[in-house]
N, C-alpha and C positions, 0 to 999 in steps of 0.2 A: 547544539544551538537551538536546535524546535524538538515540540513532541508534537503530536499529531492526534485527532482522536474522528471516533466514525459513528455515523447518525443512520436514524431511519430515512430521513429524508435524500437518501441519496451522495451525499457527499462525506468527503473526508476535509477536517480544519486542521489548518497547521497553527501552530501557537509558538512565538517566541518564549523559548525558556529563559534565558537572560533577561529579558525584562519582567517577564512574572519573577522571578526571584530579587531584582530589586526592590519590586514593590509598583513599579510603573504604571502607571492609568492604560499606556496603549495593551497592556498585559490582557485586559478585559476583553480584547476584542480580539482574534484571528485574525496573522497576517495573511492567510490564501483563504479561501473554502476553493477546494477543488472539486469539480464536477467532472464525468464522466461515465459513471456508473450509470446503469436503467434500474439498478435496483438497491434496497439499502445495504447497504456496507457492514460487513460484518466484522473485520480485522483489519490493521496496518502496521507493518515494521520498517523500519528502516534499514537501509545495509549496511553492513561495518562501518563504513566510512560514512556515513550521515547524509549524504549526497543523493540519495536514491531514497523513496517511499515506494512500498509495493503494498497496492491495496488491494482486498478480495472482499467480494461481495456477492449476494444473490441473483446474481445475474449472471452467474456462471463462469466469472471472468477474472482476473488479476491483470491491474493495470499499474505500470512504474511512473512515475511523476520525478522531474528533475525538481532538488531542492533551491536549482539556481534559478529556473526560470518559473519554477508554479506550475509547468505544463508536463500534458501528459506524453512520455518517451516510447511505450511500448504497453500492448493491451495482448493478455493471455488468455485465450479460449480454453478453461481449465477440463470441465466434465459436462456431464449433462446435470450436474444439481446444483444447488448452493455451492459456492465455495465459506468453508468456515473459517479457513487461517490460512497462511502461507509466512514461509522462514525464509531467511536468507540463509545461504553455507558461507562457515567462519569467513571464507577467503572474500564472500561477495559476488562469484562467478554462476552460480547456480540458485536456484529457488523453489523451494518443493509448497504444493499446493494439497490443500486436503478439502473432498465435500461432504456435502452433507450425507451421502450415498456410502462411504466409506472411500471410496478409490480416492488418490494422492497418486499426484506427475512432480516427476522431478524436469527442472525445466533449465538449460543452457543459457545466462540472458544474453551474452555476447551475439548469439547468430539466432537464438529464441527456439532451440531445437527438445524435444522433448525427449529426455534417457531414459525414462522410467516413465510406467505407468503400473 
């Protein structure tokens, strides 16, 4: 139902896919801009089920956003550089972070524990 995309200014917009594909006037405009980031947003995906945005940014961080409420659920202290992407794993349960520095955390989201560094 949304795509999402990430600015310099800080934030990530979510955009209604169904109404850009009708054609719709509200299509032009972002129904969230989500803030929370201190720094600009480099990546955002969602997880399997569409319910979840995890954004990473220069700020060192990855932060999950509920699709149902706009707000933010849970913020990841990734490395000490940029973070440049983060994935979800097929099932949704897990999220691996990669920075600018090379080093990549694999990350637990249910309890938010780190397996991997």
């Amino acid at each position: 139902r949304y795509c999402a995309s990430t600015s310099s200014d800080r934030t990530v917009k979510v955009w209604d896919a169904f109404k850009a594909k009708e054609g719709h006037s509200l299509a032009r405009r972002p129904v969230a801009v989500l803030e929370g980031h201190s720094s600009y947003v480099t990546h955002c995906c969602f997880n399997p089920y569409g319910d979840t945005l995890a954004s990473s940014a220069g700020d060192n961080a990855v932060i999950l956003w509920s699709m149902e409420t706009m707000k933010k659920t849970a913020t990841y202290e990734a490395c000490m550089a940029p973070v440049m992407q983060s994935s979800w794993s097929a099932d949704g349960t897990m999220i691996i972070s990669v920075s600018h520095d090379g080093w990549f955390r694999l990350w637990r989201v249910l309890d938010r524990v780190t397996l991997k560094e």
